[in-house]
Phi, psi and omega in degrees: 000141192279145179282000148286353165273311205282314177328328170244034150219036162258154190175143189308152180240095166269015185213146164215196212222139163336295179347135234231138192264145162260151188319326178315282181301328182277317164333303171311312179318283198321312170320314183316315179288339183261349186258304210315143195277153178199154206296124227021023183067030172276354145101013199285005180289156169202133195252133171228099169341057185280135157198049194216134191322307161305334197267348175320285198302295170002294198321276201300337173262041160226063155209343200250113178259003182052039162211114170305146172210150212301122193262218190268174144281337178290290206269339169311316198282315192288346196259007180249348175264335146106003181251089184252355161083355202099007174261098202323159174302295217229054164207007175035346205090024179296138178263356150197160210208105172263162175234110184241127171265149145275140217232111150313319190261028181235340166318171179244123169248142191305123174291341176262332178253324193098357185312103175317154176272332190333307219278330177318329214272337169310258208323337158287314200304321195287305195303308175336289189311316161315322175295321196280338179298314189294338206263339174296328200096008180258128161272159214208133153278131136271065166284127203260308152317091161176126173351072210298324179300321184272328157337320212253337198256324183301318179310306188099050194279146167315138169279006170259355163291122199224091172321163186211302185227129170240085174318081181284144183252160189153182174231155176299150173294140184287019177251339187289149190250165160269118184300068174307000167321306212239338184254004179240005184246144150209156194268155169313148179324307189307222333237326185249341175267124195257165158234101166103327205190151149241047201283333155289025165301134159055064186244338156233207184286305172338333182079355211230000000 
């Protein structure tokens, strides 16, 4: 599948289903993740699997901040009347969940700023699993939002260890939809793509 078809059938999974991701397919993910490019390929990522009832539960009390943030207008009413079925705010009930992290001293730094690579080569890595997940027949979270300190300390994570994403996995409920609020809009090429200059900025309301 060309990756601009999976890119326009892929879409956030907020409700998932008892169904158990199989070893086959999380493999696959991971493989993904281990080919993904990262700055001169050192490689600083480091991923940790919960899929076991205990770390699963970890998950949902560093994801539930028990406030919506935008969300739908649909799941705002649901998650503010508290009828979420049992379901953590930002943890739908995914049946495995990586959490990837950067291993600071393992990083590539900028020779003029000093700048780290982690947190960009996590988020390729991630974005990378995602593409694959979607390309598999697996559904997919990106969460970003959620309580890294407590995250880090309910894990026991290394202290050079630095979450970045934690990527929930699963298959949809059979009531869940795709939200097109957020996954079915793109602004036209012109508006986010430049050739040469970005000189034609703010030149209307339009950007264009």
């Amino acid at each position: 599948m060309d990756i601009l078809d999976i890119g326009k059938m892929r879409s956030t999974v907020r409700s998932y289903s008892e169904r158990p991701l199989e070893q086959d397919k999380l493999d696959k993910i991971l493989e993904a993740g281990r080919w993904a490019p990262t700055a001169v390929n050192y490689q600083p990522h480091r991923i940790l699997v919960l899929n076991s009832e205990e770390t699963l539960m970890k998950a949902k009390e560093f994801t539930d901040f028990g406030k919506p943030l935008n969300h739908s207008t649909h799941e705002k009413e649901l998650l503010l009347s508290g009828n979420m079925n049992g379901k953590s705010a930002y943890h739908y009930n995914a049946s495995t969940a990586l959490l990837v992290c950067y291993d600071e001293e393992a990083c590539w730094k900028h020779p003029e700023n000093g700048e780290s690579s982690g947190i960009v080569d996590a988020a390729i890595v991630t974005t990378h699993m995602m593409v694959e997940a979607a390309a598999i027949g697996v559904g997919s979270s990106w969460i970003s939002y959620f309580n890294m300190e407590k995250a880090k300390n309910l894990l026991g994570l290394p202290e050079n260890f630095k979450p970045v994403v934690l990527l929930l996995l699963g298959y949809p409920a059979e009531d869940a939809r795709p939200d097109h609020e957020f996954t079915g809009k793109r602004m036209p090429v012109e508006k986010t793509v430049f050739y040469n200059s970005f000189q034609r900025i703010g030149v209307n309301d339009e950007g264009l």
